[in-house]
C-alpha positions in Angstrom: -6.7 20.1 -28.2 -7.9 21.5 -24.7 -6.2 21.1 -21.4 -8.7 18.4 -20.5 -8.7 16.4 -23.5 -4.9 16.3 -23.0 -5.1 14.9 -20.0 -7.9 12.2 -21.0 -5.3 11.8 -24.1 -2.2 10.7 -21.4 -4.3 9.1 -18.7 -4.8 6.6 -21.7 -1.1 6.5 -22.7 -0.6 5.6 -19.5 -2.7 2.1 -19.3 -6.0 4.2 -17.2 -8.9 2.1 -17.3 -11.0 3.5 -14.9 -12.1 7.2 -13.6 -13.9 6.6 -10.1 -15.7 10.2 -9.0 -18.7 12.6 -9.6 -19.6 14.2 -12.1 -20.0 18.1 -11.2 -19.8 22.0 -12.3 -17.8 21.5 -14.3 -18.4 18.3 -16.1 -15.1 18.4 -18.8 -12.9 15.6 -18.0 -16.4 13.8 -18.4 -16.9 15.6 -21.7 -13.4 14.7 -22.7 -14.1 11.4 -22.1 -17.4 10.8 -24.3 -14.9 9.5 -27.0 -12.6 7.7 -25.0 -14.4 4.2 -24.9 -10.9 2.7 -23.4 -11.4 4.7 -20.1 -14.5 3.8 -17.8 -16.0 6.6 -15.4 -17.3 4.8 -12.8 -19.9 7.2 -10.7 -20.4 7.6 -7.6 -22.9 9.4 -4.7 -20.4 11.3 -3.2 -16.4 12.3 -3.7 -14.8 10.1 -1.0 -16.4 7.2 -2.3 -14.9 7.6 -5.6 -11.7 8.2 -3.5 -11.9 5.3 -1.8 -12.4 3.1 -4.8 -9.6 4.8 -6.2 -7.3 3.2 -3.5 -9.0 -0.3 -3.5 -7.9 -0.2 -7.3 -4.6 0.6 -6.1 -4.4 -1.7 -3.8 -5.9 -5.1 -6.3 -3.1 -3.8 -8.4 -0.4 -4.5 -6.0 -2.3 -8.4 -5.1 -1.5 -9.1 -8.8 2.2 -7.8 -9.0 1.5 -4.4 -10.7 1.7 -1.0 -10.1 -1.6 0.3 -11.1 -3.0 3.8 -10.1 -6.2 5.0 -9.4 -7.3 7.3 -10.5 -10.7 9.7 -8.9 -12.2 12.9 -9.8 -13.9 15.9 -7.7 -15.5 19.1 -8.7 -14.3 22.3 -7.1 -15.0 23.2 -3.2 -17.2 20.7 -0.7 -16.3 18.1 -3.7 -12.6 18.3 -3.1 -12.9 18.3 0.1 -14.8 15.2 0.2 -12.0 13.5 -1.0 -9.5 14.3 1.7 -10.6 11.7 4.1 -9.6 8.9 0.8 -6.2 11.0 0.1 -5.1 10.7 4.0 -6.1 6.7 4.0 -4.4 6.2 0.9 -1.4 8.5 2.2 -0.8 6.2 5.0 -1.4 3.1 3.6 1.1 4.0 0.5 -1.2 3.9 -2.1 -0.7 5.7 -6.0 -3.8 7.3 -6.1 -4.4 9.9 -9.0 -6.8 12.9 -7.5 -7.8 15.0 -10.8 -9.7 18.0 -9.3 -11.3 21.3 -10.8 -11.8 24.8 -9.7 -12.5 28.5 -10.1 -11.0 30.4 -12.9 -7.9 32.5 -12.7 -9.5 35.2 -13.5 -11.9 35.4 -10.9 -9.9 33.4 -8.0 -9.8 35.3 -4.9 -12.9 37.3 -5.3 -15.2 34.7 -3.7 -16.0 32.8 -7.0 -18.6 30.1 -7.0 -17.4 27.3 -4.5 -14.0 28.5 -4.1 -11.3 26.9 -2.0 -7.6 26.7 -1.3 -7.6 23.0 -2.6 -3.9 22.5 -3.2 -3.0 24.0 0.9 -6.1 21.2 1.5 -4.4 18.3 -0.3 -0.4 19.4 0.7 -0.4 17.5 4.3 -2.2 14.3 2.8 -0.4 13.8 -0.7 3.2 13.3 -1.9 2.7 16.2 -4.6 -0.2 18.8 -5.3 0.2 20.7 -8.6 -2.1 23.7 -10.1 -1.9 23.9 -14.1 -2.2 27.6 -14.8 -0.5 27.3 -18.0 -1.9 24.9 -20.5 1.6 23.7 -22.3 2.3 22.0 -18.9 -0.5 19.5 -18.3 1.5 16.6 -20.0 4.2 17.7 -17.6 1.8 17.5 -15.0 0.7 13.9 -15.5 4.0 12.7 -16.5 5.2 13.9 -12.9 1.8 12.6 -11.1 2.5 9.2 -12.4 6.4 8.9 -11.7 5.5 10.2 -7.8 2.6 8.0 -7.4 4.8 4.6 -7.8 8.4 5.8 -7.3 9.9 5.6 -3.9 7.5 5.7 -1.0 4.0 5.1 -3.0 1.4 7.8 -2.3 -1.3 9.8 -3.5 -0.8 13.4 -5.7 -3.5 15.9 -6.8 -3.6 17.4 -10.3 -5.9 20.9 -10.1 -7.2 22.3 -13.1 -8.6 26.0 -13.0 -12.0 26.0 -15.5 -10.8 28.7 -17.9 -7.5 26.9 -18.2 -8.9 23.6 -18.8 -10.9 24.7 -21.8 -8.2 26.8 -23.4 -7.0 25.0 -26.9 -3.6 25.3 -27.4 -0.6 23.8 -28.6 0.1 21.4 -25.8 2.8 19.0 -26.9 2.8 15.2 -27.4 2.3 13.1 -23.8 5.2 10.6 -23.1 4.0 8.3 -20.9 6.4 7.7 -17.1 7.5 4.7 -17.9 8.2 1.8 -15.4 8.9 2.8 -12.0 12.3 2.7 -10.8 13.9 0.0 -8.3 16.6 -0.3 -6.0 18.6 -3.1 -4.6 20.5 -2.5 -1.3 23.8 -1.3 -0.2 26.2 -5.2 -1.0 28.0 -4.7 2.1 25.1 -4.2 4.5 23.0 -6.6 3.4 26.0 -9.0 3.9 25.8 -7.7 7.5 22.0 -8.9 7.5 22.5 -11.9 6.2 25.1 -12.9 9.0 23.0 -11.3 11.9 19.8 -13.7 9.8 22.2 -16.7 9.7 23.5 -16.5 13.5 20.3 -15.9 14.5 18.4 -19.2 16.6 14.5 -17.5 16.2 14.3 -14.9 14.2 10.9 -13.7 13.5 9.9 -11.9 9.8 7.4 -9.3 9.7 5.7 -8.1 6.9 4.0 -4.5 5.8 2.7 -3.1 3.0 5.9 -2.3 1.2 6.6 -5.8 0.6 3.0 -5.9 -0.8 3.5 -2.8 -3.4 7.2 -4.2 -4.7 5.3 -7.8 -4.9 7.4 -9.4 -2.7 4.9 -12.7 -2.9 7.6 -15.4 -3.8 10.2 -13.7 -2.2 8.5 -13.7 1.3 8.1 -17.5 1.1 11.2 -18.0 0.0 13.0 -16.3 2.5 11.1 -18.1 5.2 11.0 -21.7 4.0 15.1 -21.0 3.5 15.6 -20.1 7.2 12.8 -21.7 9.0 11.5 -18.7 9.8 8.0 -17.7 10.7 6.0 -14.6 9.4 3.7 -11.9 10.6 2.2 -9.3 8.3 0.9 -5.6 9.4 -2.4 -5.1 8.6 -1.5 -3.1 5.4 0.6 -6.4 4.7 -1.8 -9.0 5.0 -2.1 -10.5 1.5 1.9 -10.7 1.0 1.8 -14.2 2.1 -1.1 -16.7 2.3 -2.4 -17.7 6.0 -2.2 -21.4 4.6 1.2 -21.4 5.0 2.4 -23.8 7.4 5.2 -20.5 9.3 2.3 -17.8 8.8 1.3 -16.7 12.3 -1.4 -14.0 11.7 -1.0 -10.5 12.4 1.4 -8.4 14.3 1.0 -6.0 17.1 -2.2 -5.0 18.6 -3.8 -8.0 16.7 -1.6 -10.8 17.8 -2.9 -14.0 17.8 -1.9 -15.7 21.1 0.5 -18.1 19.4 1.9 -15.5 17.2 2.3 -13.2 20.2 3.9 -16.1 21.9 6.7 -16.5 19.2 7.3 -13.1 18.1 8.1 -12.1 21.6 10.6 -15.0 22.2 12.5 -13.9 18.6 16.2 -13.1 18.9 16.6 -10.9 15.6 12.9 -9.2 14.2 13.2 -8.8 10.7 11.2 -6.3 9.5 9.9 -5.6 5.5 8.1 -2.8 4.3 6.8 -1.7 7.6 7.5 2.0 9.7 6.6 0.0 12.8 3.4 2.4 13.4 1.8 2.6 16.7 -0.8 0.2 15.4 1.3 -2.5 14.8 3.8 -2.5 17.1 1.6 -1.8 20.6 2.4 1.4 20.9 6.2 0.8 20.3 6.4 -1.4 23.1 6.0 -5.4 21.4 9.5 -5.3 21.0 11.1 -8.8 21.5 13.2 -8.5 24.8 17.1 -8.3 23.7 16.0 -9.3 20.2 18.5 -8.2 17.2 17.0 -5.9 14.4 17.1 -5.2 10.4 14.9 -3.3 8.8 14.3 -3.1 5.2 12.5 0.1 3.3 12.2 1.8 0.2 12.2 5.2 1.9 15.4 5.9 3.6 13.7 8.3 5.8 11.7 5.4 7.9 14.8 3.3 8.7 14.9 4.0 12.3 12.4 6.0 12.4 11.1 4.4 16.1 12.8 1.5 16.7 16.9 1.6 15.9 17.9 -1.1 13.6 21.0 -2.6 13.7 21.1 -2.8 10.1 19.0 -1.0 7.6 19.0 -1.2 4.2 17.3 0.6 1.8 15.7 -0.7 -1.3 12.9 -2.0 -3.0 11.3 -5.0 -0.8 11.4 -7.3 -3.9 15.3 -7.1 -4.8 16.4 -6.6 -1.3 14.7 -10.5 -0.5 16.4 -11.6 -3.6 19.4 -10.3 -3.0 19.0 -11.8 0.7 18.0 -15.3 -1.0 20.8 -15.1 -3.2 23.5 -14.7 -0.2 21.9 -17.5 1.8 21.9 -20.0 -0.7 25.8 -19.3 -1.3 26.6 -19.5 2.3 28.7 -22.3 3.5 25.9 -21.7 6.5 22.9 -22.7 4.7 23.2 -26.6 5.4 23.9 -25.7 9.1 20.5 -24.4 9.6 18.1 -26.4 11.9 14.8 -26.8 10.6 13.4 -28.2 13.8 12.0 -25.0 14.8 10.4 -24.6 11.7 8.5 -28.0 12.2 7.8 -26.7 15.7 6.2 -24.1 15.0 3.9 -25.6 12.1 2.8 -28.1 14.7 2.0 -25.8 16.9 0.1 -23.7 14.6 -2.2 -26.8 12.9 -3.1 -27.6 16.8 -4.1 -24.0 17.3 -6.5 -23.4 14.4 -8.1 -26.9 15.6 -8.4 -25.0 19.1 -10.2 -22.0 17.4 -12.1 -24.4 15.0 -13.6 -25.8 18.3 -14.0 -22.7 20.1 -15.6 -21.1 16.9 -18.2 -23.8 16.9 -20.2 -22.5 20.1 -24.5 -22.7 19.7 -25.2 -20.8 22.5 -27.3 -17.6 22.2 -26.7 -14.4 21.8 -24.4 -15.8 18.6 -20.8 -14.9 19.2 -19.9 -12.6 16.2 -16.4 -15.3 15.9 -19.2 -18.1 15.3 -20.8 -15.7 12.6 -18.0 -15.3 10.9 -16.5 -18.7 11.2 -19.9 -19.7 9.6 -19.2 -16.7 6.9 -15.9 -18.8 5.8 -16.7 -22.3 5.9 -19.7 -20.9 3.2 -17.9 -18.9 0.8 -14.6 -20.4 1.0 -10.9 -18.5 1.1 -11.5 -16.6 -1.7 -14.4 -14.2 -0.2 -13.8 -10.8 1.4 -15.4 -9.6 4.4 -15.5 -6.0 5.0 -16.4 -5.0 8.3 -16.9 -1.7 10.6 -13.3 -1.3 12.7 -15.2 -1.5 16.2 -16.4 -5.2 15.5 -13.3 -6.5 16.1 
């Protein structure tokens, strides 16, 4: 069995149904594949595509509650390096994404061999974890690892490089034993009881949202959490998705892309509770939409964001999912929890059903030039909630 087969054979142990990439010099992993029927290549015009589709992947996995990697492919040189571009979106977005990658042979790297390139210094700064197999015993190693980083902890992307003379060496590479499920984390008892009284005492506390509450499939918990306190929501824009707009306390999106009635109401909180979200520049206005006087807990999987810009009061560390739950779980049991005014909450879903009738009304506007918010009004009442629009960053 060659190195390349080997990996083909765990990239199937390990539940991968589709390779997204182009074909190149050299063509093995697609040779490999030729009697792998399970696995899909799915070609593309050029390497950041295949990238790129990589992360999408990624990213529909976490909409239905799973972990799921993607997985690309780039041949050695202007191919790899094609693929950066993907690797740093899917970096900061938190995103598993599997980059298999060839290059020059051992034997030859370093004497200005055909397209050669210091991929893994490329990759370093936009991955969690670059590896080079140079010996062939250690490409189920490789994978295993690849696969535990991608989903474990922080999310991210890793790069797997395989040099051409050591992919094609046969050898006795031992039996692949797939990662397994990724590991989760509840929070530190004692200061998530701390949160919970800072949540409870609270009289407008404001949740928001960001992707990490997306990759643990924090869906239920989200709602939960909210319809228990009355609370409403915002999501980040790697977020959007956790909870559906529909919902009476969903107010849009945070930061720089406030609506003016979320804006309104996230700047009169008194505690921001914050989920899966490092409180980027994007999101938060340039650090400066932080509600006047307004108490703070932040919840992460990565200990190193917790406080990373703005200082929480409490922080806890763990897994999105559990860390709700065990939130939920401490509310329910508190002799607090029948104290609660809801009246805000009714407030606020008031407020919101006449808002969308404002922007209903402004949306319908038949003067000429078209508006691009009548356009896409238009766009949804056709196709429904269900369609996706994908659009150029500047059209906003």
């Amino acid at each position: 069995m060659t190195v390349w087969e080997a990996v083909v054979k765990a990239l199937k142990a390990e539940g991968v149904r589709y390779i997204f990439g182009l074909p190149g010099n050299p063509s093995f992993l697609y040779d490999a594949l030729h009697d792998v029927p399970e696995i899909k290549p799915i070609h593309v015009r050029e390497e950041s595509s295949g990238g790129f589709m990589a992360m999408c992947y990624a990213r529909a996995g976490y909409a239905e509650g799973i972990a799921t990697p993607g997985v690309c492919f780039a041949s050695p040189g202007p191919g790899m390096a094609n693929l950066i571009p993907a690797l740093l979106e899917a970096e900061s977005a938190c995103l598993p994404v599997l980059a298999i990658v060839a290059s020059e042979s051992t034997e030859i790297s370093g004497k200005g061999a055909f397209q050669e390139a210091d991929q893994i210094s490329m990759a370093r700064p936009v991955t969690k974890w670059t590896v080079n197999i140079t010996d062939p015993v250690k490409a189920p190693w490789a994978i295993r690892r690849a696969f535990s980083l991608m989903v474990n902890g922080r999310p991210g992307p890793v790069m797997v490089q395989i040099p051409a003379n050591v992919g094609l060496q046969d050898a006795g590479i031992p039996e692949y034993v797939p990662a397994g499920p990724r590991i989760r984390t509840e929070a530190d008892p004692f200061l998530v009881s701390r949160a919970v009284d800072l949540l409870l005492s609270a009289k407008r506390p404001v949740m928001v949202v960001g992707g990490g509450a997306v990759s643990s499939g924090a869906f239920e918990e989200v709602r939960e959490i909210c319809d228990l306190l009355g609370m409403p929501v915002l999501t980040t824009p790697c977020g959007r998705g956790c909870v559906s707009e529909d919902f009476p306390l969903a107010l849009g999106l945070v930061g720089l892309y406030f609506t003016r009635l979320g804006e309104e109401i996230y700047s009169d909180a008194d505690l921001l509770f914050v989920v899966g979200s490092r409180n980027e520049e994007m999101q938060s206005g340039g650090w400066k939409f932080f509600p006047k006087n307004a108490r703070y807990v932040q919840v992460d999987i990565d200990a190193s964001q917790i406080g990373l810009n703005w200082i929480p009061d409490v922080g806890l560390v763990g897994d999105a999912k559990l860390v709700l739950r065990q939130i939920i779980r401490a509310v329910t049991e508190s002799d607090a929890i029948g104290q609660l005014d809801r009246t805000r909450a009714i407030e606020i879903a008031d407020a919101k059903a006449r808002f969308e009738a404002e922007i209903d009304k402004e949306c319908i506007d038949e003067s000429v030039p078209l508006k691009s918010k009548r356009i896409v009004h238009a766009i949804g009442e056709v196709f429904g909630p269900d369609t996706i629009i994908v659009k150029e960053n500047g059209s906003q």
